[in-house]
Short mmCIF file of the C-alpha atoms (twelve columns), coordinates in Angstrom:
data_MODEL
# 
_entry.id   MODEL 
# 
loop_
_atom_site.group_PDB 
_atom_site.id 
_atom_site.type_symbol 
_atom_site.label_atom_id 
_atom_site.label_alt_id 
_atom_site.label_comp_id 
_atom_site.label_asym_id 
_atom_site.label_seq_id 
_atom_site.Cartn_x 
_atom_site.Cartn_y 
_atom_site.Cartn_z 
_atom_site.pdbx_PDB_model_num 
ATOM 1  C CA . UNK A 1  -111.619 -78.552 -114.254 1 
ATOM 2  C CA . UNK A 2  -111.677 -75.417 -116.419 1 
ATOM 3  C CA . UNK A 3  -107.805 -75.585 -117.048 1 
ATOM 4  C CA . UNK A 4  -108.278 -78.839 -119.058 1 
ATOM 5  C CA . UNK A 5  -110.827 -77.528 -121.731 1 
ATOM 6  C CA . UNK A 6  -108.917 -76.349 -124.826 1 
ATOM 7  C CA . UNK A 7  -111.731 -74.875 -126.273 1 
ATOM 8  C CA . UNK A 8  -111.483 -71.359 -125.021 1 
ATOM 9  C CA . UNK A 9  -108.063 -70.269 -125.324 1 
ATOM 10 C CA . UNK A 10 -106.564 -72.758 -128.410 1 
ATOM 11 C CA . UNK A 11 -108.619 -71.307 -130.594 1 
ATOM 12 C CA . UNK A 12 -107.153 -67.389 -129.716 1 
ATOM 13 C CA . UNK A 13 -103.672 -69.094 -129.582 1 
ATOM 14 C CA . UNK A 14 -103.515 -70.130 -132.930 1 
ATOM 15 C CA . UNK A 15 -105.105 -67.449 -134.580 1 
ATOM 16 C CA . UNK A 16 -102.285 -65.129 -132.845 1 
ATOM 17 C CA . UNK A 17 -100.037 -66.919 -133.988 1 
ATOM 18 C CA . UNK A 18 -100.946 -67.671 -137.738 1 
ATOM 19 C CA . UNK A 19 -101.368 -63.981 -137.541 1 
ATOM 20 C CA . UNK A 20 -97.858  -63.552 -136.309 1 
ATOM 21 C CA . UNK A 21 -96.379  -65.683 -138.945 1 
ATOM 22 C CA . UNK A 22 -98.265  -65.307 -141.779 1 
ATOM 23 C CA . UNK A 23 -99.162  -61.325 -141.592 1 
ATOM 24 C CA . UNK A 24 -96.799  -59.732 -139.053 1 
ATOM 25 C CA . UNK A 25 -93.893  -61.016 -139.233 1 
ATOM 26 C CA . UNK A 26 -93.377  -61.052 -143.191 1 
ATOM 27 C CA . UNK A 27 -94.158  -56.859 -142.593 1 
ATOM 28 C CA . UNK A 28 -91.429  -56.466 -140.178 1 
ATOM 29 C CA . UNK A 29 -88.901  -58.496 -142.513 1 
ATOM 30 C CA . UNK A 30 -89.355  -56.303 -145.416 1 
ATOM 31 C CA . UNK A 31 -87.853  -53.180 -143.978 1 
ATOM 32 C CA . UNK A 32 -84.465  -52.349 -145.016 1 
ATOM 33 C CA . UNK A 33 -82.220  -51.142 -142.123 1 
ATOM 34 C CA . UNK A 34 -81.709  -47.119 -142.442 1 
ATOM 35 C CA . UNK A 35 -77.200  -47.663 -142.135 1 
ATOM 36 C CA . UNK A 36 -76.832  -51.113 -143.744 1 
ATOM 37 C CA . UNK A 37 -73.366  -52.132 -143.057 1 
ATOM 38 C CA . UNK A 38 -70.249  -51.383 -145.195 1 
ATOM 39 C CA . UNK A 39 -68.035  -53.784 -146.503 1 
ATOM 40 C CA . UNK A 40 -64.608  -51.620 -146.118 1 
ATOM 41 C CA . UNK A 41 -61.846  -52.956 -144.972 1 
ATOM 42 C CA . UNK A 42 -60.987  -50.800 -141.231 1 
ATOM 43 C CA . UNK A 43 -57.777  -48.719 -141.637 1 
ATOM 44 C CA . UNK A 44 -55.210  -48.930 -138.665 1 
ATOM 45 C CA . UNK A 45 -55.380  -45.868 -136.801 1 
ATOM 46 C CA . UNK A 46 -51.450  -44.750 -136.044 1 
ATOM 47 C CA . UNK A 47 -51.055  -44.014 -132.887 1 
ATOM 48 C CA . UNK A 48 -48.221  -41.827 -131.275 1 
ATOM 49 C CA . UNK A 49 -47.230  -43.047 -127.303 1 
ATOM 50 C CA . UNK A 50 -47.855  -40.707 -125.026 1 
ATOM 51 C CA . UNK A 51 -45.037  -38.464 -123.349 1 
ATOM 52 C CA . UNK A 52 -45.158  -37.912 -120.019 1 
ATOM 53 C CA . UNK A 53 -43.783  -35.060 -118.523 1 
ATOM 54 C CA . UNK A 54 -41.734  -35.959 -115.616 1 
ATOM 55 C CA . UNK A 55 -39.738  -38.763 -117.083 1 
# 
């Protein structure tokens, strides 16, 4: 049974995935997001109700 023998496809596994962790992934982690986010406190907008017409 084919299915059983490791020695085709464990070998390809873990060299994707040591080169996931150890070469890809530190790569992507060392960008800096382009709007990091701000720290200021959110100012309540003031808000005026709404007249209707008919009343």
């Amino acid at each position: 049974m084919p299915q059983l023998n490791p020695s085709p496809w464990l070998s390809m596994m873990l060299i994707a995935w040591l080169a996931l962790s150890l070469i890809i992934q530190p790569k992507l982690l060392s960008f800096t997001s382009t709007n990091p986010p701000s720290h200021k406190t959110p100012t309540p907008s003031k808000t005026t109700p709404w007249t209707w017409p008919w009343t």
